[in-house]
C-alpha positions as CSV (number, residue, x, y, z in Angstrom):
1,X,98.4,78.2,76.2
2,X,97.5,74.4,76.1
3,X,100.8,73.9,77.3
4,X,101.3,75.8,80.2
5,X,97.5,75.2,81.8
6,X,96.8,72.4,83.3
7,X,93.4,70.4,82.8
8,X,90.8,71.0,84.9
9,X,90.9,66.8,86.0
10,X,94.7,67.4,87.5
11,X,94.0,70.5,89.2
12,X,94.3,71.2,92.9
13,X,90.9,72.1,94.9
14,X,89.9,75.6,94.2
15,X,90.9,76.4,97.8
16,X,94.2,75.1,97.5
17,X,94.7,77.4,94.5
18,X,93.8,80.4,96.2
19,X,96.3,79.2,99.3
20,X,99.3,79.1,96.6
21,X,98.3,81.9,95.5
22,X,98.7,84.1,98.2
23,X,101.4,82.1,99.5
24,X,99.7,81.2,103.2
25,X,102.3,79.9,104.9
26,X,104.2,83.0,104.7
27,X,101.9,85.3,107.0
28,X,104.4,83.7,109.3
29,X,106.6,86.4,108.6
30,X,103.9,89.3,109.4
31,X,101.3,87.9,111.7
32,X,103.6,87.4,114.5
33,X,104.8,90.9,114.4
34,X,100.8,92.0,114.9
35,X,100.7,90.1,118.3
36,X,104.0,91.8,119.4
37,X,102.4,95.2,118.2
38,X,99.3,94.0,120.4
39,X,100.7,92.7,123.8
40,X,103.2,95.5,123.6
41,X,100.3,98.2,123.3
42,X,98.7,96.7,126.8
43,X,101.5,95.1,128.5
44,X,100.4,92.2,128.9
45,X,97.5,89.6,127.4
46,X,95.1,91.7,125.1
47,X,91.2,90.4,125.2
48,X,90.7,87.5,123.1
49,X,87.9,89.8,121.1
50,X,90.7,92.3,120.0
51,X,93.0,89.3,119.3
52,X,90.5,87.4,117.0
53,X,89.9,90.5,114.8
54,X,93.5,91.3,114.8
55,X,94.2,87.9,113.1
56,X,91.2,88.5,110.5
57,X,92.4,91.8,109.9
58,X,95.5,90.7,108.8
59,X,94.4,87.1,107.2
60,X,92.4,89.9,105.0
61,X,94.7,92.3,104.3
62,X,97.9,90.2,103.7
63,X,95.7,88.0,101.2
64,X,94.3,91.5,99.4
65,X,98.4,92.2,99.3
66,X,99.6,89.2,97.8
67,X,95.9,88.8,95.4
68,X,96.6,92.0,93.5
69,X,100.6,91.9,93.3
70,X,99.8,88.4,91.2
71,X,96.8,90.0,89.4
72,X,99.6,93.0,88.7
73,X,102.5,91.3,87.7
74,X,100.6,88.2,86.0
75,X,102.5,89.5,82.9
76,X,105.6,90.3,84.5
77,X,105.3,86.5,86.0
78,X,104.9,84.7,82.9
79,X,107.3,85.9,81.4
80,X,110.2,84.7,84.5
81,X,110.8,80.7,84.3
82,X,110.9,81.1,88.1
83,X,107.3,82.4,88.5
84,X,105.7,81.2,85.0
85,X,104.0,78.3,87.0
86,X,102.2,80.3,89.0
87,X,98.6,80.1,89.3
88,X,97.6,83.3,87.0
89,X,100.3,82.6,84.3
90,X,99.8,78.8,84.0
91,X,96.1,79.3,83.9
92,X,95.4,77.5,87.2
93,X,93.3,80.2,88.6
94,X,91.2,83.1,85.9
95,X,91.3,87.3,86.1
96,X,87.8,86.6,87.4
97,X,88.8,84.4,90.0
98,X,91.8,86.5,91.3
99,X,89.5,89.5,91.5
100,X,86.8,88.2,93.2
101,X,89.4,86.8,95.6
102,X,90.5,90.1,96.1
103,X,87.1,91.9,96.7
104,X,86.4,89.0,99.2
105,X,89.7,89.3,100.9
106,X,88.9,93.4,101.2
107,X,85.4,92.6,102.8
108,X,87.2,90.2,105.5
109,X,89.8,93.3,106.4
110,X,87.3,96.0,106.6
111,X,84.6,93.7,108.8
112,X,87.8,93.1,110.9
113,X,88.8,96.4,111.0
114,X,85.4,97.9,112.2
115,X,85.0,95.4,115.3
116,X,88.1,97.4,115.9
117,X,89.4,100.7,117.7
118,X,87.5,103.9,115.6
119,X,91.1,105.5,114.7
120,X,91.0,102.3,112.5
121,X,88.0,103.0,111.2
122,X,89.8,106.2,109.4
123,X,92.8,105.0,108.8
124,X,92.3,101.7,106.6
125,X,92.9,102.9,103.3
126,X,96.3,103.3,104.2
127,X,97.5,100.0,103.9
128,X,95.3,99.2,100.9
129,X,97.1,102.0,98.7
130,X,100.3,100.7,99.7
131,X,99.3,97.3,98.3
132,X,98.0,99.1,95.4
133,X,101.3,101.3,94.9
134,X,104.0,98.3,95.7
135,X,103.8,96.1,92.4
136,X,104.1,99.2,90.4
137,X,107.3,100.5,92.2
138,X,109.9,97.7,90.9
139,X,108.9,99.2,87.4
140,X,110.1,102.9,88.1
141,X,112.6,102.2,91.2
142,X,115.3,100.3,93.0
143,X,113.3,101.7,96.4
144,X,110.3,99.3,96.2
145,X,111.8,96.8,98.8
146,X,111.5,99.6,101.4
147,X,108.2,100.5,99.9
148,X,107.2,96.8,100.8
149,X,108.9,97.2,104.5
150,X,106.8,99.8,105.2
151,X,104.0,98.0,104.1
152,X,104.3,94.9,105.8
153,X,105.9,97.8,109.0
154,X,102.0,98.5,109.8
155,X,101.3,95.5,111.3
156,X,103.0,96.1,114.7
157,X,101.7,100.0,114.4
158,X,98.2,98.8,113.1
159,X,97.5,96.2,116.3
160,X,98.9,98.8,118.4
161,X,96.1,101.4,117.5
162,X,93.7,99.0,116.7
163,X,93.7,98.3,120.7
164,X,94.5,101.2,122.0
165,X,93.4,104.1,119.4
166,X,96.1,105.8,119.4
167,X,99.8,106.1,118.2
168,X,102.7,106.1,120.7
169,X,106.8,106.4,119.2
170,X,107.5,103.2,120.6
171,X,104.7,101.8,117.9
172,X,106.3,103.8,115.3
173,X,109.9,102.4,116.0
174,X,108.7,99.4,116.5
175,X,107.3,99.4,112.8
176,X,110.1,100.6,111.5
177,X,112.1,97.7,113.0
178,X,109.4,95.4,110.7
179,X,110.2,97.7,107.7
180,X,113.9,97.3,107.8
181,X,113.7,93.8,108.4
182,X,111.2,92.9,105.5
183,X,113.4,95.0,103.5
184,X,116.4,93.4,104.5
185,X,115.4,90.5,103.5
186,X,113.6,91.4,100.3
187,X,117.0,92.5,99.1
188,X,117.6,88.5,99.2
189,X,114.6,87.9,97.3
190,X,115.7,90.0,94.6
191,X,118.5,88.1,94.0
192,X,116.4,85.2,92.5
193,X,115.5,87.1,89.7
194,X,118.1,89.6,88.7
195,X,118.8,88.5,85.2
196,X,115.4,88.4,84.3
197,X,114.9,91.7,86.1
198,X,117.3,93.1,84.0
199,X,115.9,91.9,80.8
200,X,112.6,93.2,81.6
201,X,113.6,96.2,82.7
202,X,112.8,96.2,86.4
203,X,114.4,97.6,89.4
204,X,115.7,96.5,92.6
205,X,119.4,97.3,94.2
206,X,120.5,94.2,93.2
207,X,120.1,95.5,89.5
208,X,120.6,99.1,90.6
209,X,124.0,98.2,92.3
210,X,124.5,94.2,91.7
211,X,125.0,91.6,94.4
212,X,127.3,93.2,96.4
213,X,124.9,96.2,96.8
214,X,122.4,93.8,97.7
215,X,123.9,92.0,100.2
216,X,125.3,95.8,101.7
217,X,121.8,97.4,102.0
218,X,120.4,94.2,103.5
219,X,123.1,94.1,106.5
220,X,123.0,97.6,106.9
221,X,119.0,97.5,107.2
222,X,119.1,94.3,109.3
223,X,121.6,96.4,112.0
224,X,118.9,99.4,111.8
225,X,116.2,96.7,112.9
226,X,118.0,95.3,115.7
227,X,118.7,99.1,117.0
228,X,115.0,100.0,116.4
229,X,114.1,97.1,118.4
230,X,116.4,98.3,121.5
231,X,115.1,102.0,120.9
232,X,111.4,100.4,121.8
233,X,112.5,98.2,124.1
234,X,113.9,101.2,126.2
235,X,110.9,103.3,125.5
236,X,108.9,100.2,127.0
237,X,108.1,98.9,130.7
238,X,109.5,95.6,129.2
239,X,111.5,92.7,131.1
240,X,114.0,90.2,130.8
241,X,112.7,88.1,128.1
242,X,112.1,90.8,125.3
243,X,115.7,91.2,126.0
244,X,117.1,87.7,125.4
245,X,114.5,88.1,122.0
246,X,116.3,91.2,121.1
247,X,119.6,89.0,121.3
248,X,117.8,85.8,119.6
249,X,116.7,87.9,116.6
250,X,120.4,89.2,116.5
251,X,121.4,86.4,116.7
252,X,119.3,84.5,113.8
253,X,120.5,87.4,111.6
254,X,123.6,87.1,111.8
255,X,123.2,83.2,111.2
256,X,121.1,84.1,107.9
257,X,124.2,86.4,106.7
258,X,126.5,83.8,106.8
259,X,124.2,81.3,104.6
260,X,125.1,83.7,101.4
261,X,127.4,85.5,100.3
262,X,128.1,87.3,96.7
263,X,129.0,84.4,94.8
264,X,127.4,81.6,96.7
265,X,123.6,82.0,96.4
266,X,123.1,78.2,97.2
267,X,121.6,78.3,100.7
268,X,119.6,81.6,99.4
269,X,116.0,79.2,99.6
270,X,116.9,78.5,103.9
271,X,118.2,82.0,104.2
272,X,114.5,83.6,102.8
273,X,112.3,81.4,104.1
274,X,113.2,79.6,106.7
275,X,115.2,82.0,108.7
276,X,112.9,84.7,108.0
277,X,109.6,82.6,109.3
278,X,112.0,81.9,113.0
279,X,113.0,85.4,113.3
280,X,109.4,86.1,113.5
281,X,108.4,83.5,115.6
282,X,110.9,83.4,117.9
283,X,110.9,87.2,118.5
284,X,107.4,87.3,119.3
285,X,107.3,84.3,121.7
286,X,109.9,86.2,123.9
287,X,107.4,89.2,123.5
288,X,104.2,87.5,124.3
289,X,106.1,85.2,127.1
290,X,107.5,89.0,128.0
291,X,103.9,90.5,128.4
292,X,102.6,87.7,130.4
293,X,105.0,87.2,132.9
């Protein structure tokens, strides 16, 4: 253990911890989607009171997410060279800490959620199950990655009602758009880790079906996202610009398909992240530039 944790004189500021630990600079990839969800719902610029408690909402939630799937898999992690340096494995951060994280991340979601529309108010264990469930599923099945679409899917549907209090089919299809996407590109992820996945005895495709399944079932789910986002789009009193970000999304994907390929995993790091975090921000400046013009 002495090894592997560092001393309490070299480590980062507890807040910085708790930032690597959740990963922070990844809500890029989900909190974009929210606003999209939200200027959709009104067509146009939604109050700055709804947009504030949006944000906590899903500071809150995505930090409860990514808190208990590192409190789950803190074994699973120490074991992987990739993930052994993390901060539960290497000791950086305690159980105690993690948890208390966790219940304090819960408290911001459901004070956020309550300044919100009532359907909210009913509907919030939803997402906080599915953060439960997802670390569990990559033990028993090759599905989770759509598990964790769906997941990270509900934050286009959740601002939608969270404004309007209720549940149109565009918010629906536009959530599913999210959830093929995430899981798309989760596919990718997998692919860091599928030796070690297979040693431990975890699922994904890319260990159900190898590479070549993975790379497959993320272009065929990237193609169902862009035809989800023309299904809202058509369902929507929307104008040029969501358009060109309809193309501009197509566009990026195809770009992050031709970064890999079975066999040449080199680029993998620009094609996960970096990619991924433009998609998202691109897309939703065309929706919000959309809504307000």
């Amino acid at each position: 253990m002495a090894a592997v944790t560092a001393s309490t004189s070299t480590l980062a500021p507890l807040p910085a911890r708790f930032a690597r630990l959740v990963k922070i600079e990844h809500t890029v990839f989900a909190l974009p989607f929210a606003y999209v969800g939200a200027f959709l719902a009104v067509g146009g610029a939604p109050s700055s009171h709804d947009l504030v408690w949006i944000t906590l909402a899903m500071v809150g939630a995505r930090s409860l997410a990514m808190a208990l799937n590192r409190l789950i898999d803190a074994g699973i992690d120490a074991r992987n060279p990739r993930t052994a340096g993390r901060e539960l494995p290497s000791g950086q951060l305690s159980v105690a800490q993690v948890a208390v994280f966790c219940v304090a991340s819960l408290a911001l979601f459901l004070v956020a959620v309550f300044q919100l529309a009532p359907l909210t108010h009913v509907l919030w264990p939803i997402p906080v199950a599915g953060f439960v469930i997802y670390p569990y599923l990559k033990r028993v099945t090759w599905l989770c990655h759509f598990w964790l679409g769906i997941v990270d899917g509900l934050a286009p549907v959740g601002a939608w009602v969270a404004i309007t209090n209720h549940l149109p089919w565009q918010a629906w299809v536009l959530g599913a758009a999210v959830a093929l996407w995430v899981a798309g590109f989760d596919l990718f992820y997998a692919l860091f880790d599928v030796d070690v996945d297979r040693a431990q005895r975890l699922h994904s495709i890319a260990t159900r079906f190898d590479v070549r399944g993975a790379f497959l079932g993320a272009r065929l789910a990237h193609a169902a996202t862009v035809a989800c986002l023309v299904v809202a789009g058509l369902g929507l009193s929307v104008g040029a610009l969501y358009w060109i970000g309809v193309a501009a999304v197509c566009a990026l994907l195809l770009y992050e398909h031709m970064l890999v390929r079975p066999g040449d995993l080199r680029r993998l790091d620009a094609a996960f992240f970096t990619m991924n975090g433009v998609i998202s921000v691109a897309f939703a400046a065309f929706v919000i530039g959309d809504a307000l013009t």
